[in-house]
NUVO-559448 format. One record per residue (C-alpha): residue number from 1; x, y, z negated. Coordinates in steps of 0.2 Angstrom, whole numbers, plus 5000, padded with zeros to 4 digits. Layout:
<pts>
    n     x     y     z
  NUM     X     Y     Z
...
</pts>
This chain:
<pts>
    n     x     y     z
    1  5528  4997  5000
    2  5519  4982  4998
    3  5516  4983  4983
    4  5507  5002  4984
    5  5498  4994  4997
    6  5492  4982  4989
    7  5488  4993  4974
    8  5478  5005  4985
    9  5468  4991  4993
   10  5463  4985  4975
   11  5458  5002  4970
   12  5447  5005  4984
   13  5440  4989  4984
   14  5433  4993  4966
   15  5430  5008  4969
   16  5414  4998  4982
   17  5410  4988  4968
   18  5408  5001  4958
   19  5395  5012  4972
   20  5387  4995  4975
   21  5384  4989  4955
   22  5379  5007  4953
   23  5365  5007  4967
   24  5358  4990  4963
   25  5356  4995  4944
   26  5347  5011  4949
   27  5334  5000  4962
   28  5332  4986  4950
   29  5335  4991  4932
   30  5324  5008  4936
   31  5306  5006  4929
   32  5294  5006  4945
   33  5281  5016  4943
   34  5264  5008  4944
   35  5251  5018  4957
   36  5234  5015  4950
   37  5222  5016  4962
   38  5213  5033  4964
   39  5195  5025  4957
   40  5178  5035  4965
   41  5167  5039  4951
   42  5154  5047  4958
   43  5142  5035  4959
   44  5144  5031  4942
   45  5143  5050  4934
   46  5128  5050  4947
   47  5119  5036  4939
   48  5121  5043  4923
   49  5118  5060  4925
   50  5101  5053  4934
   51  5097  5042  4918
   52  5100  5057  4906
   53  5087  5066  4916
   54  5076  5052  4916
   55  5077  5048  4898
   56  5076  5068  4895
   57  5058  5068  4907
   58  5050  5054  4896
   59  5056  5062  4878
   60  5046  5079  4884
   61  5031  5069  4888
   62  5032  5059  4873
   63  5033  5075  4862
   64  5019  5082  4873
   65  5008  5067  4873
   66  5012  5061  4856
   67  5016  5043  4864
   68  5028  5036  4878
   69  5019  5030  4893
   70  5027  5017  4906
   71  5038  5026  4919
   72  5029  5018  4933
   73  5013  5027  4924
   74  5021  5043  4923
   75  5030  5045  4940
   76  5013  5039  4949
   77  5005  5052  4939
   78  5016  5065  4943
   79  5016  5062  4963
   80  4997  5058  4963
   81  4989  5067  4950
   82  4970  5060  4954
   83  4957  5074  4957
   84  4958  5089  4943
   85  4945  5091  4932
   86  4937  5105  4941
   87  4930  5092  4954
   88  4926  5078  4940
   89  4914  5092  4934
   90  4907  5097  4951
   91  4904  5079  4956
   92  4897  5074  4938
   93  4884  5088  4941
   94  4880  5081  4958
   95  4876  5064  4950
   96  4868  5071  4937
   97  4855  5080  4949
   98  4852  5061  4958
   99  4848  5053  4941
  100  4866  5046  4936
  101  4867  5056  4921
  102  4881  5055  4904
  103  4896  5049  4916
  104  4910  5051  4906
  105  4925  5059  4917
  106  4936  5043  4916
  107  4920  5031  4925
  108  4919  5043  4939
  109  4936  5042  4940
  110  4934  5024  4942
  111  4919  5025  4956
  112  4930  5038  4966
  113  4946  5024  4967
  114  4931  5012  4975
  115  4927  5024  4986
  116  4910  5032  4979
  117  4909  5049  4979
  118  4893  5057  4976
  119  4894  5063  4993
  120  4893  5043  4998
  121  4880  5042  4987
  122  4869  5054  4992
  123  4871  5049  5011
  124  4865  5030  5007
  125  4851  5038  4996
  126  4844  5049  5009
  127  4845  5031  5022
  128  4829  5027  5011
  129  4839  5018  4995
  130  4832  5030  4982
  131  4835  5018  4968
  132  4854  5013  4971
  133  4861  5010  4958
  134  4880  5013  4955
  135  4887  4992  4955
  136  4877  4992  4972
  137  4885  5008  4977
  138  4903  5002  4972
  139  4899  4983  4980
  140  4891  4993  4995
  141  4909  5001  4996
  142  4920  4987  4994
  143  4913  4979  5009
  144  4916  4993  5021
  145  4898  4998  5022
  146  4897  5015  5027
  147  4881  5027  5027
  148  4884  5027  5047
  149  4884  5006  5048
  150  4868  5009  5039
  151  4859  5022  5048
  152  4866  5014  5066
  153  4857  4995  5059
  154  4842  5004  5056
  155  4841  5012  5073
  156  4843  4996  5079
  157  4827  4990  5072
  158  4835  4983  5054
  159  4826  4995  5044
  160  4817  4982  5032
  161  4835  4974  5026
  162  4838  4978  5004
  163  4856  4983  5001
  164  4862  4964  4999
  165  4859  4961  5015
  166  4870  4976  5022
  167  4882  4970  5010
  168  4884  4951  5015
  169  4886  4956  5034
  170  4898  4969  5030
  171  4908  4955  5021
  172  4905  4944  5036
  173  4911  4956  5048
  174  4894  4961  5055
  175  4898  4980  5065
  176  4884  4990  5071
  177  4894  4988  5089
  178  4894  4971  5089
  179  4876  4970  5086
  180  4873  4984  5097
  181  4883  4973  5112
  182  4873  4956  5106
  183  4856  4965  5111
  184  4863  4972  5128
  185  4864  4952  5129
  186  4845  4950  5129
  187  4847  4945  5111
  188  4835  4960  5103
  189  4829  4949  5090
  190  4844  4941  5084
  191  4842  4941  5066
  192  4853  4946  5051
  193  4857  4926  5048
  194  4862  4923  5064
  195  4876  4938  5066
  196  4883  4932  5049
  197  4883  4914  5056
  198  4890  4921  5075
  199  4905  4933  5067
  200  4907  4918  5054
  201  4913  4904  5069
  202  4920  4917  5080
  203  4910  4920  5093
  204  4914  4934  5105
  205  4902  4942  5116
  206  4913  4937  5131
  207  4910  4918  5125
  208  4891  4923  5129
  209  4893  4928  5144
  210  4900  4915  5152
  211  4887  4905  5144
  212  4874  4914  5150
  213  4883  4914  5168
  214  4886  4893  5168
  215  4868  4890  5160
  216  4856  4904  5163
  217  4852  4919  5156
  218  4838  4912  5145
  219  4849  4900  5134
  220  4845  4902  5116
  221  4858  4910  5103
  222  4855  4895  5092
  223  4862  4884  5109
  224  4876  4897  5110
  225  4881  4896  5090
  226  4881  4875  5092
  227  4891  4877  5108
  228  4904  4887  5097
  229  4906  4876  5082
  230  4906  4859  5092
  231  4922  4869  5104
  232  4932  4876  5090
</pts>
């Protein structure tokens, strides 16, 4: 009896090591399998799909054009194409009719990016400047004169000054309202020279004001101008 018993515990006690060596060899001995992350790859085939087009774009114009341009040159043409031909003829007929004859389409190309149109032209010509020439149109532009700061100087009694002049107060900072404001002052004569020198140091129509309160309304602007430099 003891013995059967003993027997029997033996069996079943090998019978567990048997369930337990089995279970461990299938969670140790079997291969795990590796999960690779899922990788995104959109941004990727995006780029590239972006960079065939790209590539594709420039080849057509190269075949076109008969040369490869830079891509900056290409996309700013495409999204600013500049005015058509059509209006490079119209305007070169204008010019041609006020004496600026033989302008290739290119150079008025070059005098519309500085801001003269024949338009501009014509408006500064009919102000009296008849003999503008273009450098003077294009310098007169790049200051910021327009045909109105020239016609509202002239109403205000500068209608001797040469396109220089109109120029170097432009660049000064010389407005047609500020003058305007300086002879509501009492300063009718102030002259060219002195606006330069006056929007040069700063000085405000307020400034003159209170000058003009503290000192009297007949205190000279070249007081005013000395009064400024010594108190900046």
């Amino acid at each position: 009896m003891t013995t059967k018993h003993h027997q029997s515990e033996k069996d079943r006690f090998s019978s567990n090591n048997d369930l337990l060596n089995r279970y461990i060899s299938e969670r140790v001995d079997k291969p795990q399998e590796k999960r690779t992350p899922k990788k995104n790859f959109r941004p990727k085939r995006f780029l590239r799909v972006a960079l065939i087009v790209l590539i594709g774009f420039f080849l057509l114009r190269a075949v076109s054009n008969f040369s490869i341009t830079s891509p900056f040159t290409s996309i700013s043409t495409v999204f600013n194409p500049g005015p058509s031909d059509d209006l490079l003829n119209r305007m070169g007929a204008l010019m041609d009719e006020m004496g600026y004859t033989g302008l290739s389409h290119d150079e008025l190309r070059t005098l519309r990016n500085e801001g003269v149109t024949a338009t501009y032209i014509s408006n500064i010509r009919a102000l009296g400047f008849e003999d503008l020439t273009l450098e003077e149109a294009v310098s007169l532009s790049n200051a910021g004169a327009r045909p109105t700061f020239i016609a509202m100087m002239i109403e205000l009694g500068y209608d001797d000054l040469t396109i220089a002049d109109y120029i170097r107060m432009r660049r000064a900072g010389v407005t047609a309202h500020y003058t305007s404001n300086v002879h509501d002052l009492g300063y009718t004569d102030v002259t060219p020279e002195q606006l330069i020198r006056m929007r040069q140091i700063g000085l405000s129509t307020s400034l003159i004001e209170r000058l003009q309160q503290e000192r009297g309304q007949d205190i000279g602007l070249d007081e005013i101008i000395r009064y400024r430099i010594s108190n900046q």
